[in-house]
C-alpha positions as a Markdown table, in Angstrom:
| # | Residue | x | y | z |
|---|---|---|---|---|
| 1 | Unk | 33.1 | -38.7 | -5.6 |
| 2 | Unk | 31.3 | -38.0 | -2.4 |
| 3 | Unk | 32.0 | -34.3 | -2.5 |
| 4 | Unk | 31.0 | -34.1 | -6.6 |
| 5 | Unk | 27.7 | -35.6 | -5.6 |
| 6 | Unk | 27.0 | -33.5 | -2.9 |
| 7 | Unk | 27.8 | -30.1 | -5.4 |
| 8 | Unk | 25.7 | -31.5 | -8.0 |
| 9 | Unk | 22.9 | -32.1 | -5.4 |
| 10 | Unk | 23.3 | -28.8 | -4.0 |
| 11 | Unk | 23.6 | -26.9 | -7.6 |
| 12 | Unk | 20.5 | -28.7 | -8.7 |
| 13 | Unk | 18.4 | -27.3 | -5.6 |
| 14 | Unk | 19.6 | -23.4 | -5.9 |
| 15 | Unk | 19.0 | -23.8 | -9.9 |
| 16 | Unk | 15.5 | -24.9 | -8.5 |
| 17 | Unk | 14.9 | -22.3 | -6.0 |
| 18 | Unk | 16.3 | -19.6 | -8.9 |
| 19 | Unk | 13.6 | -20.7 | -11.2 |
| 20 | Unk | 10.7 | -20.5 | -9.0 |
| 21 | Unk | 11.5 | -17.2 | -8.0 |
| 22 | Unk | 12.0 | -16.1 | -11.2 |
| 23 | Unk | 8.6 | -18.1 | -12.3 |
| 24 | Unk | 6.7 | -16.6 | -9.1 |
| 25 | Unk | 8.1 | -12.7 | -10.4 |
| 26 | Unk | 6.8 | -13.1 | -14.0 |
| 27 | Unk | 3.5 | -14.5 | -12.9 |
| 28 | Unk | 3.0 | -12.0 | -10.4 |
| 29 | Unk | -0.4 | -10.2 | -11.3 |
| 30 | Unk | -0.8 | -7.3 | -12.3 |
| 31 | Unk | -1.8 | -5.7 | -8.8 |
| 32 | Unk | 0.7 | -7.0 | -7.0 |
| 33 | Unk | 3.3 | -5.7 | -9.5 |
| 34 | Unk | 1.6 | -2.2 | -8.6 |
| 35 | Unk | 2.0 | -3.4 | -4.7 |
| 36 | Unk | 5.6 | -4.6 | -5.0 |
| 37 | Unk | 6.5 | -0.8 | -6.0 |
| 38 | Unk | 5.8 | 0.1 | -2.8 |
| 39 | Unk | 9.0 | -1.1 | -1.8 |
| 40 | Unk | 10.4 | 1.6 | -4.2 |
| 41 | Unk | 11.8 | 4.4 | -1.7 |
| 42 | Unk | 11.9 | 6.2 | -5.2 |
| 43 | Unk | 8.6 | 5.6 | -6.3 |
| 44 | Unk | 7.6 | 6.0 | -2.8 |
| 45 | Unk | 8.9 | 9.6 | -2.3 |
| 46 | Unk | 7.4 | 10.3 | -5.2 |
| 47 | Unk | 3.8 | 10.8 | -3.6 |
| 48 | Unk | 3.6 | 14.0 | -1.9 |
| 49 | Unk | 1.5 | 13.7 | 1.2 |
| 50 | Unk | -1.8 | 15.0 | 0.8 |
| 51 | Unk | -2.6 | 18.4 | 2.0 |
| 52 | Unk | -5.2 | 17.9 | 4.9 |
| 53 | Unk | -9.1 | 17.7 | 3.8 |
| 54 | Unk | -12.3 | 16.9 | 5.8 |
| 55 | Unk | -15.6 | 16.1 | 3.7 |
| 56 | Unk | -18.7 | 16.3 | 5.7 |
| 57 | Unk | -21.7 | 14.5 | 4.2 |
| 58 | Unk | -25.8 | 13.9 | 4.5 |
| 59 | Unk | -25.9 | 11.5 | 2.0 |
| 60 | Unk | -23.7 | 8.6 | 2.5 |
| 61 | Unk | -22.9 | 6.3 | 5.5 |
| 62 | Unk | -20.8 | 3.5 | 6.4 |
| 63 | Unk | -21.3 | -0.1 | 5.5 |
| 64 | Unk | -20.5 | -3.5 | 6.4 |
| 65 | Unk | -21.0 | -6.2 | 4.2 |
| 66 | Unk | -19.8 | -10.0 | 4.1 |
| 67 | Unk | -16.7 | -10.3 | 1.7 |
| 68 | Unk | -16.3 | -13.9 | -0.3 |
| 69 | Unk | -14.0 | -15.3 | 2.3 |
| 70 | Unk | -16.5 | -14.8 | 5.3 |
| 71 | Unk | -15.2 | -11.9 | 6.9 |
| 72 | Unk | -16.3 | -8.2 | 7.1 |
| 73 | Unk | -16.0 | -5.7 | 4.9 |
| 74 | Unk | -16.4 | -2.1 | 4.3 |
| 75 | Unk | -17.3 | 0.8 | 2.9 |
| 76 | Unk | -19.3 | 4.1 | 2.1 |
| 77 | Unk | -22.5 | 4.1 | 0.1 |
| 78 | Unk | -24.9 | 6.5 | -1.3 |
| 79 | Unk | -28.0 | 5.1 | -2.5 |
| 80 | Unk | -29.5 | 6.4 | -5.9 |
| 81 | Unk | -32.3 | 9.1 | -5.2 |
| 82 | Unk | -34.8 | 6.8 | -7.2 |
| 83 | Unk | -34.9 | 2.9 | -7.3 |
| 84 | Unk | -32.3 | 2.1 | -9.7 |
| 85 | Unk | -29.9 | -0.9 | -10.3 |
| 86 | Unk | -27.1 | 1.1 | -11.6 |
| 87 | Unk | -24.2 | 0.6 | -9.2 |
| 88 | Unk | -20.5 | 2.7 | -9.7 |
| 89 | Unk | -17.5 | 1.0 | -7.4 |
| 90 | Unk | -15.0 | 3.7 | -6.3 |
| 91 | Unk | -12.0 | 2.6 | -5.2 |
| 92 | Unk | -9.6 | 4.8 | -3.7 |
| 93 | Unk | -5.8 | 5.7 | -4.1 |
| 94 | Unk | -3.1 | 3.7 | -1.9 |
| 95 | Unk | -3.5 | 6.4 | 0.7 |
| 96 | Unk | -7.2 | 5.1 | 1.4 |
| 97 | Unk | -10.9 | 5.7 | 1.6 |
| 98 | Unk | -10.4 | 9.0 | 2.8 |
| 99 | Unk | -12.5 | 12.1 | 2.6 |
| 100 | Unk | -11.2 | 13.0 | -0.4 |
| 101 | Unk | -12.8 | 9.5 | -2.0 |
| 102 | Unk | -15.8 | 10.7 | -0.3 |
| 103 | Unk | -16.2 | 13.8 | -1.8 |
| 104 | Unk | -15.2 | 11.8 | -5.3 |
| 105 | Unk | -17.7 | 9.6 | -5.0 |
| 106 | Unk | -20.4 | 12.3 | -3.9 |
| 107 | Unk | -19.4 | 14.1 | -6.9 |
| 108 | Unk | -20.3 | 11.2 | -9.3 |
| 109 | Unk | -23.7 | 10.3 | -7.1 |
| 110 | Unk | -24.5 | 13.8 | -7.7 |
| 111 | Unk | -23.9 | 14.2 | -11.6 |
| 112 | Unk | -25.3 | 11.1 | -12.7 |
| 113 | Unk | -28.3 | 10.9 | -11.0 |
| 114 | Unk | -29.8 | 7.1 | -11.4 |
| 115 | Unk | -26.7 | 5.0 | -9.9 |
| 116 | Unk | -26.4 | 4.1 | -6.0 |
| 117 | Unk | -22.2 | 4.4 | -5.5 |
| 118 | Unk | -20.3 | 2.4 | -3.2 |
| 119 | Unk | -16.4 | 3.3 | -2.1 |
| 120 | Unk | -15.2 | 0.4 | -1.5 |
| 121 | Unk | -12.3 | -0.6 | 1.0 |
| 122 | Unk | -9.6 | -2.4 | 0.4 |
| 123 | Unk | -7.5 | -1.4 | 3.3 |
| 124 | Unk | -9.7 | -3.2 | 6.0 |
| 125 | Unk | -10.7 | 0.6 | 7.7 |
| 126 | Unk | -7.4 | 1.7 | 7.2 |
| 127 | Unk | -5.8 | 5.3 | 5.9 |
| 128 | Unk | -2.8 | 6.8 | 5.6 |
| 129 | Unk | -1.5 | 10.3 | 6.1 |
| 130 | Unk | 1.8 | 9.5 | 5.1 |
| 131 | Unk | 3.5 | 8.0 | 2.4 |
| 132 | Unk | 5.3 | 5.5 | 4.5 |
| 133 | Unk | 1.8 | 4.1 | 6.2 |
| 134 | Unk | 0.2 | 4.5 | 2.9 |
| 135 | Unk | 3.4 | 2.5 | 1.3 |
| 136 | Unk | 3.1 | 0.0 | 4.2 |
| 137 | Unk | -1.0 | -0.3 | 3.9 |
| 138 | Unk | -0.8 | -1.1 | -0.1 |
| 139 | Unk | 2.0 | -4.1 | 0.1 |
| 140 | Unk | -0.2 | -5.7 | 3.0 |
| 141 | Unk | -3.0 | -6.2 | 0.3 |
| 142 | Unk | -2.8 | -9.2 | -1.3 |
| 143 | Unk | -4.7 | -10.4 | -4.5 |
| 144 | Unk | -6.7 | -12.8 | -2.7 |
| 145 | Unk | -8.2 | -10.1 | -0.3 |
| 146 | Unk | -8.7 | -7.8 | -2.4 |
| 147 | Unk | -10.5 | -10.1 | -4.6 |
| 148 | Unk | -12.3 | -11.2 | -1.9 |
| 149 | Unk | -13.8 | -7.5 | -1.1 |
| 150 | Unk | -14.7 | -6.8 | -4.4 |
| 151 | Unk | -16.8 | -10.3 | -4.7 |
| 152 | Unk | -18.5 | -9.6 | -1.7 |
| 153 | Unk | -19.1 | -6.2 | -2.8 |
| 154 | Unk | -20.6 | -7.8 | -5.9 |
| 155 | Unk | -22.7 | -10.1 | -4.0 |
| 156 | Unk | -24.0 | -7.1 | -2.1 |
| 157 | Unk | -25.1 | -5.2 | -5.1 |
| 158 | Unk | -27.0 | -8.2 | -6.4 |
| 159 | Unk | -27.4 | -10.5 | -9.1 |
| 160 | Unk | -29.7 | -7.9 | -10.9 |
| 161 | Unk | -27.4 | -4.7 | -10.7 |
| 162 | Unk | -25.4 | -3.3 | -13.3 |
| 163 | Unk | -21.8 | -2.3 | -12.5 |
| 164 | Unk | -19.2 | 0.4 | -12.9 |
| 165 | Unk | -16.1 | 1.1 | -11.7 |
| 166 | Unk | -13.4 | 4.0 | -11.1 |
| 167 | Unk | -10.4 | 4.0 | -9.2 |
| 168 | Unk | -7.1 | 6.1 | -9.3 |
| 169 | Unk | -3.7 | 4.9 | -8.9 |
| 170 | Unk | -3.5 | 1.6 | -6.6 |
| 171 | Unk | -7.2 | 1.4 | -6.9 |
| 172 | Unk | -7.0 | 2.4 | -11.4 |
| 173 | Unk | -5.6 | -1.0 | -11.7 |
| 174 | Unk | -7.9 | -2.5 | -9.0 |
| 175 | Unk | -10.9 | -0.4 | -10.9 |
| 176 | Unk | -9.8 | -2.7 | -13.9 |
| 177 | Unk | -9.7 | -6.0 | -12.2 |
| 178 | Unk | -13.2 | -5.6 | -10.2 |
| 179 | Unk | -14.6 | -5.1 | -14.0 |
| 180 | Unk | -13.2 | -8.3 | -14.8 |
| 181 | Unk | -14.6 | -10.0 | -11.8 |
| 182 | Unk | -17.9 | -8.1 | -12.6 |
| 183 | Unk | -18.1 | -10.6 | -15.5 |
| 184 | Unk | -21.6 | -10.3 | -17.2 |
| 185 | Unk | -22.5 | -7.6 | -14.6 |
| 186 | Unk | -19.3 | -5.0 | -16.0 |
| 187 | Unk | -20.9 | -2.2 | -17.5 |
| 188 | Unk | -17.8 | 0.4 | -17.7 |
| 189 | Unk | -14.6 | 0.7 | -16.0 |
| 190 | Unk | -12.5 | 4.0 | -15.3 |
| 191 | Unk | -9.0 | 3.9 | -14.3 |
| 192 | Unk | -6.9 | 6.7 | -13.5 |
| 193 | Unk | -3.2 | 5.6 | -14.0 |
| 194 | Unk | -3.3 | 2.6 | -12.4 |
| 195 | Unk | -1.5 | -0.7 | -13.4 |
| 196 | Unk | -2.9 | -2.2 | -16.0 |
| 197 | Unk | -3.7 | -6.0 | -16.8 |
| 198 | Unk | -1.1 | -7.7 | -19.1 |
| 199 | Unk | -2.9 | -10.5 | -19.7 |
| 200 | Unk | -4.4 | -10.9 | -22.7 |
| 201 | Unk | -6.6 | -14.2 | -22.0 |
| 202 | Unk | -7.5 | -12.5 | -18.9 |
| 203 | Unk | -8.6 | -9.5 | -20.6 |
| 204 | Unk | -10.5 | -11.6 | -23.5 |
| 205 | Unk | -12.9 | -11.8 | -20.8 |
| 206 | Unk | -13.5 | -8.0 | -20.2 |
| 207 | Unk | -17.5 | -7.4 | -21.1 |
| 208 | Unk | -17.2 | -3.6 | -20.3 |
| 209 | Unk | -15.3 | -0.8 | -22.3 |
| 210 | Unk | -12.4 | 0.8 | -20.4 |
| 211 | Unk | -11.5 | 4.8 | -19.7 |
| 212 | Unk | -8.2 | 4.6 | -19.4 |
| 213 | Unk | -6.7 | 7.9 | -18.2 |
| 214 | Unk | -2.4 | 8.5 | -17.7 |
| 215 | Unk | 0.1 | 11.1 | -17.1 |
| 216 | Unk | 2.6 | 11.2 | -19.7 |
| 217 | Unk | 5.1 | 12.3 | -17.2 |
| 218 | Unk | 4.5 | 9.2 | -15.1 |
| 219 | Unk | 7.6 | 7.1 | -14.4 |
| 220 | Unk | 6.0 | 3.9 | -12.8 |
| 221 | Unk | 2.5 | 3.8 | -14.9 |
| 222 | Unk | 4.9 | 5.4 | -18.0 |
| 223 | Unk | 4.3 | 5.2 | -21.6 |
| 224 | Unk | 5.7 | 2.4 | -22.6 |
| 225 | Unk | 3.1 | 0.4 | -19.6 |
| 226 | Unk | 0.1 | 1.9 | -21.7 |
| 227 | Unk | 1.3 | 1.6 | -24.9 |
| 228 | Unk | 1.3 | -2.2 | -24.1 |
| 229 | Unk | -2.3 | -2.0 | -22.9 |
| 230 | Unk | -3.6 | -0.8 | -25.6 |
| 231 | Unk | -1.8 | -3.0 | -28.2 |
| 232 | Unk | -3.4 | -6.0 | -25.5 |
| 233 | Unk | -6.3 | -4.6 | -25.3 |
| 234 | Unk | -7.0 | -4.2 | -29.3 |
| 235 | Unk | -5.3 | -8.1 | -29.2 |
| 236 | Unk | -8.1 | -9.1 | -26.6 |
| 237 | Unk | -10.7 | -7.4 | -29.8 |
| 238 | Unk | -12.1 | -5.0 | -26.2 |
| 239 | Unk | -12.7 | -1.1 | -26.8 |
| 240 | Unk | -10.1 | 1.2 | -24.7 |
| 241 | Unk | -10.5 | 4.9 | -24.7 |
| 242 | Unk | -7.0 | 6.3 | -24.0 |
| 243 | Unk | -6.2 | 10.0 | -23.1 |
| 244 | Unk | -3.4 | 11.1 | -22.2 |
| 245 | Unk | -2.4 | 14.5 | -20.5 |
| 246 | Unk | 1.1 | 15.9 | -19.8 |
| 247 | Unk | 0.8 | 15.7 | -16.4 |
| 248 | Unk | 2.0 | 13.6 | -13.7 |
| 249 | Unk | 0.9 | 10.4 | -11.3 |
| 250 | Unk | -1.8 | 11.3 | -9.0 |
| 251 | Unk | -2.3 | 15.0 | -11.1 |
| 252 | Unk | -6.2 | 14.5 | -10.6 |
| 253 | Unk | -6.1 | 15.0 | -6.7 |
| 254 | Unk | -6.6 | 18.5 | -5.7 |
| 255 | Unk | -5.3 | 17.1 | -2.2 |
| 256 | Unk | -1.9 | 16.7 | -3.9 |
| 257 | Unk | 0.5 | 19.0 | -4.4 |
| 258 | Unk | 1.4 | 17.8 | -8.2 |
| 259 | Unk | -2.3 | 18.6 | -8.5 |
| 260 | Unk | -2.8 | 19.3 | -12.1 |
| 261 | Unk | -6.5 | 21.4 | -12.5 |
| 262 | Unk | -6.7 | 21.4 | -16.2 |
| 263 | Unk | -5.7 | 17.9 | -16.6 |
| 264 | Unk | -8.1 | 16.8 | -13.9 |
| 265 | Unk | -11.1 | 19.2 | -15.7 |
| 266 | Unk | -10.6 | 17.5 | -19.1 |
| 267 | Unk | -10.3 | 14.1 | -17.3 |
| 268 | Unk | -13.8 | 14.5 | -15.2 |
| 269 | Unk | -15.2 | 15.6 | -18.1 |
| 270 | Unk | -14.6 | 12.5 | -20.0 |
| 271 | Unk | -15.3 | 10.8 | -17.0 |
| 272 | Unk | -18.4 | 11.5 | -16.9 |
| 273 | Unk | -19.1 | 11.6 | -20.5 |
| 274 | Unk | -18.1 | 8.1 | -20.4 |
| 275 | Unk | -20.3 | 7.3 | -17.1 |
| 276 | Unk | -23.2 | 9.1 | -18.9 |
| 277 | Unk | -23.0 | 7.1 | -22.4 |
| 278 | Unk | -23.2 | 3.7 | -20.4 |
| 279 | Unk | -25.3 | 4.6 | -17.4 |
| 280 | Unk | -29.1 | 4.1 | -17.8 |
Protein backbone atom coordinates (compact mmCIF):
# COMPACT_ATOMS: atom_id res chain seq x y z
CA UNK A 1 0.00 0.00 0.00
CA UNK A 2 2.92 2.11 0.84
CA UNK A 3 4.44 1.88 -2.64
CA UNK A 4 0.67 2.56 -4.38
CA UNK A 5 0.63 5.76 -2.38
CA UNK A 6 3.83 6.87 -3.12
CA UNK A 7 2.98 6.31 -7.32
CA UNK A 8 -0.15 7.99 -6.93
CA UNK A 9 1.66 10.86 -5.08
CA UNK A 10 4.30 11.03 -7.57
CA UNK A 11 1.75 10.67 -10.77
CA UNK A 12 -0.31 13.47 -9.36
CA UNK A 13 2.87 15.90 -9.17
CA UNK A 14 4.25 15.18 -12.97
CA UNK A 15 0.43 15.41 -14.16
CA UNK A 16 0.83 18.83 -12.34
CA UNK A 17 4.12 19.97 -13.59
CA UNK A 18 2.72 18.69 -17.36
CA UNK A 19 -0.15 21.05 -17.08
CA UNK A 20 1.53 24.09 -16.14
CA UNK A 21 3.92 23.77 -18.86
CA UNK A 22 1.50 23.15 -21.20
CA UNK A 23 -0.72 26.15 -19.51
CA UNK A 24 2.59 28.50 -19.39
CA UNK A 25 3.14 27.46 -23.62
CA UNK A 26 -0.47 28.49 -24.65
CA UNK A 27 -0.43 31.64 -22.66
CA UNK A 28 2.85 32.63 -23.85
CA UNK A 29 2.35 36.16 -25.59
CA UNK A 30 2.58 36.78 -28.62
CA UNK A 31 6.29 38.23 -28.56
CA UNK A 32 7.69 35.72 -26.79
CA UNK A 33 6.24 33.13 -29.24
CA UNK A 34 8.23 35.25 -31.91
CA UNK A 35 11.37 35.09 -29.17
CA UNK A 36 11.06 31.36 -28.57
CA UNK A 37 11.76 30.83 -32.43
CA UNK A 38 14.91 31.82 -31.90
CA UNK A 39 15.79 28.59 -30.68
CA UNK A 40 14.84 27.36 -34.20
CA UNK A 41 18.37 26.55 -35.79
CA UNK A 42 15.92 26.32 -38.97
CA UNK A 43 14.33 29.49 -38.56
CA UNK A 44 17.52 30.78 -37.38
CA UNK A 45 19.58 29.94 -40.54
CA UNK A 46 17.06 31.34 -42.31
CA UNK A 47 18.25 35.00 -41.79
CA UNK A 48 21.15 35.77 -43.98
CA UNK A 49 23.57 38.08 -42.25
CA UNK A 50 23.29 41.38 -43.38
CA UNK A 51 25.65 42.67 -45.86
CA UNK A 52 27.84 45.42 -44.06
CA UNK A 53 26.30 49.21 -44.03
CA UNK A 54 27.39 52.46 -42.24
CA UNK A 55 24.75 55.46 -42.09
CA UNK A 56 26.31 58.69 -41.20
CA UNK A 57 23.90 61.33 -39.97
CA UNK A 58 23.44 65.30 -39.00
CA UNK A 59 20.21 64.96 -37.82
CA UNK A 60 19.74 62.48 -35.17
CA UNK A 61 21.60 61.66 -31.89
CA UNK A 62 21.51 59.26 -29.20
CA UNK A 63 19.25 59.33 -26.22
CA UNK A 64 18.69 58.14 -22.81
CA UNK A 65 15.63 58.21 -21.23
CA UNK A 66 14.09 56.51 -17.94
CA UNK A 67 12.16 53.19 -18.88
CA UNK A 68 8.97 52.23 -16.44
CA UNK A 69 11.02 50.03 -14.32
CA UNK A 70 13.67 52.80 -13.35
CA UNK A 71 16.48 51.92 -15.42
CA UNK A 72 18.02 53.51 -18.60
CA UNK A 73 17.02 53.35 -21.79
CA UNK A 74 17.82 54.15 -25.25
CA UNK A 75 17.68 55.27 -28.45
CA UNK A 76 18.03 57.54 -31.56
CA UNK A 77 15.86 60.54 -32.15
CA UNK A 78 15.26 63.12 -34.73
CA UNK A 79 13.28 65.96 -33.74
CA UNK A 80 10.51 67.36 -36.16
CA UNK A 81 11.89 70.49 -38.09
CA UNK A 82 8.86 72.52 -36.68
CA UNK A 83 7.22 72.16 -33.16
CA UNK A 84 4.96 69.25 -33.64
CA UNK A 85 3.54 66.47 -31.32
CA UNK A 86 3.47 63.90 -33.92
CA UNK A 87 5.81 61.09 -32.72
CA UNK A 88 6.62 57.66 -35.05
CA UNK A 89 8.35 54.64 -32.87
CA UNK A 90 10.79 52.61 -35.05
CA UNK A 91 11.64 49.57 -33.77
CA UNK A 92 14.19 47.56 -35.33
CA UNK A 93 14.69 43.95 -36.62
CA UNK A 94 16.13 41.16 -34.15
CA UNK A 95 19.56 42.04 -35.44
CA UNK A 96 19.22 45.68 -33.72
CA UNK A 97 19.22 49.39 -33.90
CA UNK A 98 21.67 49.37 -36.42
CA UNK A 99 22.49 51.85 -39.17
CA UNK A 100 20.28 50.38 -41.34
CA UNK A 101 17.24 51.40 -38.67
CA UNK A 102 18.95 54.74 -38.85
CA UNK A 103 18.76 55.30 -42.19
CA UNK A 104 14.94 53.87 -41.92
CA UNK A 105 14.03 56.08 -39.59
CA UNK A 106 15.77 59.18 -41.38
CA UNK A 107 13.91 58.17 -44.34
CA UNK A 108 10.44 58.52 -42.64
CA UNK A 109 11.65 61.90 -40.71
CA UNK A 110 12.44 63.11 -44.05
CA UNK A 111 9.11 62.27 -46.08
CA UNK A 112 6.76 63.21 -43.58
CA UNK A 113 7.81 66.33 -42.45
CA UNK A 114 5.74 67.30 -39.03
CA UNK A 115 6.66 64.04 -36.80
CA UNK A 116 9.84 63.98 -34.34
CA UNK A 117 10.90 59.85 -34.76
CA UNK A 118 12.41 57.99 -32.19
CA UNK A 119 14.23 54.26 -32.87
CA UNK A 120 13.78 52.74 -29.98
CA UNK A 121 15.97 49.99 -28.29
CA UNK A 122 15.00 47.01 -27.11
CA UNK A 123 18.30 45.26 -27.01
CA UNK A 124 19.81 47.51 -24.08
CA UNK A 125 22.72 49.06 -26.71
CA UNK A 126 23.09 45.86 -28.23
CA UNK A 127 23.59 44.66 -32.10
CA UNK A 128 24.28 41.80 -33.81
CA UNK A 129 26.24 40.99 -36.97
CA UNK A 130 25.46 37.52 -36.87
CA UNK A 131 22.58 35.49 -36.75
CA UNK A 132 23.66 33.55 -33.73
CA UNK A 133 24.25 36.99 -31.51
CA UNK A 134 21.26 38.39 -33.13
CA UNK A 135 19.40 34.84 -32.23
CA UNK A 136 20.97 35.04 -28.68
CA UNK A 137 20.04 39.09 -28.23
CA UNK A 138 16.07 38.46 -29.18
CA UNK A 139 15.44 35.33 -26.60
CA UNK A 140 17.15 37.57 -23.79
CA UNK A 141 14.17 40.09 -24.19
CA UNK A 142 11.55 39.43 -22.20
CA UNK A 143 7.99 40.87 -22.30
CA UNK A 144 8.36 42.70 -19.24
CA UNK A 145 11.45 44.72 -20.52
CA UNK A 146 10.44 45.32 -23.46
CA UNK A 147 7.25 46.63 -22.21
CA UNK A 148 9.08 48.55 -19.83
CA UNK A 149 11.13 50.49 -22.84
CA UNK A 150 8.28 51.22 -24.76
CA UNK A 151 6.35 52.85 -21.55
CA UNK A 152 9.18 54.85 -20.77
CA UNK A 153 9.45 55.78 -24.29
CA UNK A 154 5.84 56.85 -23.97
CA UNK A 155 6.39 58.74 -21.00
CA UNK A 156 9.12 60.58 -22.75
CA UNK A 157 7.11 61.60 -25.66
CA UNK A 158 4.50 63.05 -23.34
CA UNK A 159 1.05 62.95 -22.28
CA UNK A 160 0.20 65.41 -25.23
CA UNK A 161 1.98 63.56 -28.25
CA UNK A 162 0.40 61.54 -30.75
CA UNK A 163 1.91 58.13 -31.58
CA UNK A 164 3.01 55.85 -34.44
CA UNK A 165 4.66 52.97 -34.77
CA UNK A 166 6.71 50.68 -37.35
CA UNK A 167 8.84 47.85 -36.82
CA UNK A 168 9.94 44.86 -39.01
CA UNK A 169 10.26 41.33 -38.05
CA UNK A 170 10.98 40.94 -34.16
CA UNK A 171 10.23 44.62 -33.80
CA UNK A 172 6.51 44.19 -36.57
CA UNK A 173 5.04 42.30 -33.69
CA UNK A 174 6.62 44.68 -31.10
CA UNK A 175 5.46 47.74 -33.55
CA UNK A 176 1.93 46.10 -32.75
CA UNK A 177 2.09 45.73 -29.06
CA UNK A 178 3.72 49.47 -28.35
CA UNK A 179 0.29 50.57 -30.22
CA UNK A 180 -1.61 48.79 -27.74
CA UNK A 181 0.32 50.20 -24.89
CA UNK A 182 -0.06 53.56 -26.65
CA UNK A 183 -3.72 53.32 -25.64
CA UNK A 184 -5.55 56.66 -26.28
CA UNK A 185 -2.22 58.07 -27.62
CA UNK A 186 -2.06 55.11 -30.76
CA UNK A 187 -2.48 56.90 -33.83
CA UNK A 188 -1.23 54.17 -36.56
CA UNK A 189 0.77 51.17 -36.37
CA UNK A 190 3.01 49.46 -39.16
CA UNK A 191 4.29 46.11 -38.92
CA UNK A 192 6.43 44.45 -41.33
CA UNK A 193 5.93 40.57 -40.80
CA UNK A 194 6.17 40.44 -37.49
CA UNK A 195 4.11 38.17 -35.01
CA UNK A 196 1.01 39.16 -34.66
CA UNK A 197 -1.32 39.48 -31.42
CA UNK A 198 -3.83 36.52 -31.07
CA UNK A 199 -5.69 37.96 -28.65
CA UNK A 200 -8.78 39.13 -29.39
CA UNK A 201 -9.69 40.99 -25.95
CA UNK A 202 -6.36 42.30 -26.12
CA UNK A 203 -6.84 43.66 -29.43
CA UNK A 204 -10.51 45.04 -28.60
CA UNK A 205 -8.39 47.55 -27.09
CA UNK A 206 -6.41 48.73 -30.22
CA UNK A 207 -7.43 52.67 -30.83
CA UNK A 208 -5.18 52.84 -33.98
CA UNK A 209 -5.61 51.19 -37.49
CA UNK A 210 -2.85 48.60 -38.41
CA UNK A 211 -0.60 48.29 -41.79
CA UNK A 212 0.07 45.02 -41.78
CA UNK A 213 2.64 43.98 -44.39
CA UNK A 214 3.80 39.82 -45.06
CA UNK A 215 5.71 37.70 -47.34
CA UNK A 216 3.66 35.09 -48.76
CA UNK A 217 6.70 32.87 -48.84
CA UNK A 218 7.33 33.35 -45.14
CA UNK A 219 7.44 30.02 -43.22
CA UNK A 220 7.39 31.39 -39.55
CA UNK A 221 5.04 34.61 -40.04
CA UNK A 222 3.16 32.23 -42.92
CA UNK A 223 -0.22 32.54 -44.22
CA UNK A 224 -2.14 30.72 -42.24
CA UNK A 225 -0.55 33.26 -38.92
CA UNK A 226 -2.19 36.32 -40.95
CA UNK A 227 -5.08 34.82 -42.06
CA UNK A 228 -5.83 34.42 -38.25
CA UNK A 229 -5.11 38.12 -37.69
CA UNK A 230 -7.21 39.31 -39.77
CA UNK A 231 -10.25 37.14 -39.01
CA UNK A 232 -9.25 38.51 -35.05
CA UNK A 233 -8.78 41.59 -35.96
CA UNK A 234 -12.37 42.03 -37.95
CA UNK A 235 -13.59 39.92 -34.55
CA UNK A 236 -12.05 42.74 -32.36
CA UNK A 237 -14.53 45.26 -34.96
CA UNK A 238 -10.41 47.16 -35.56
CA UNK A 239 -9.53 48.19 -39.29
CA UNK A 240 -6.37 46.10 -40.76
CA UNK A 241 -4.90 46.93 -44.02
CA UNK A 242 -3.29 43.71 -45.25
CA UNK A 243 -0.86 43.42 -48.38
CA UNK A 244 0.73 40.79 -49.22
CA UNK A 245 3.70 40.36 -51.66
CA UNK A 246 5.32 37.14 -52.94
CA UNK A 247 8.31 37.67 -51.26
CA UNK A 248 10.04 36.40 -48.35
CA UNK A 249 10.80 37.31 -44.44
CA UNK A 250 12.97 40.23 -44.05
CA UNK A 251 12.49 41.06 -48.26
CA UNK A 252 12.25 44.88 -47.28
CA UNK A 253 16.03 45.16 -46.14
CA UNK A 254 18.32 46.15 -48.87
CA UNK A 255 21.03 44.89 -46.27
CA UNK A 256 19.72 41.34 -46.83
CA UNK A 257 20.46 39.21 -49.32
CA UNK A 258 16.68 37.93 -49.89
CA UNK A 259 16.22 41.69 -50.40
CA UNK A 260 13.24 42.00 -52.55
CA UNK A 261 13.25 45.83 -54.36
CA UNK A 262 9.88 45.71 -55.81
CA UNK A 263 8.22 44.29 -52.90
CA UNK A 264 9.93 46.72 -50.60
CA UNK A 265 8.98 49.92 -53.27
CA UNK A 266 5.18 48.91 -53.16
CA UNK A 267 5.58 48.37 -49.38
CA UNK A 268 7.17 52.01 -48.56
CA UNK A 269 4.86 53.30 -50.71
CA UNK A 270 1.87 52.17 -48.69
CA UNK A 271 3.84 52.89 -45.84
CA UNK A 272 3.92 56.08 -46.23
CA UNK A 273 0.60 56.55 -47.73
CA UNK A 274 -0.63 55.11 -44.56
CA UNK A 275 1.82 57.47 -42.35
CA UNK A 276 0.55 60.43 -44.52
CA UNK A 277 -3.45 59.67 -44.12
CA UNK A 278 -3.02 59.69 -40.24
CA UNK A 279 -0.18 62.03 -39.61
CA UNK A 280 -1.18 65.76 -39.07
Amino acid sequence: MKNWSTLLIFLSVMSSAATQQKMSCCSASATDAFAQLASDQTFVKSHQEPLPFTFFSDNGKDIIFKAADGSDAYGWEIKSRTPSNNYIFVIHEWWGLNDYIKKESEGLWETLGNASVIAIDLYDKKVATTREDAAKYMQTVTSERASAIIKGAIAYVGSQAKIYTIGWCFGGGWSLQASLLAGDQAGGCVMYYGMPEKDVDKLRTLQANVLGIFGNKDQYINTKLVDDFAANMNKAGKKLILKRYDADHGFANPSNPSFDKSSRADAWNNTIEFFKDRVK
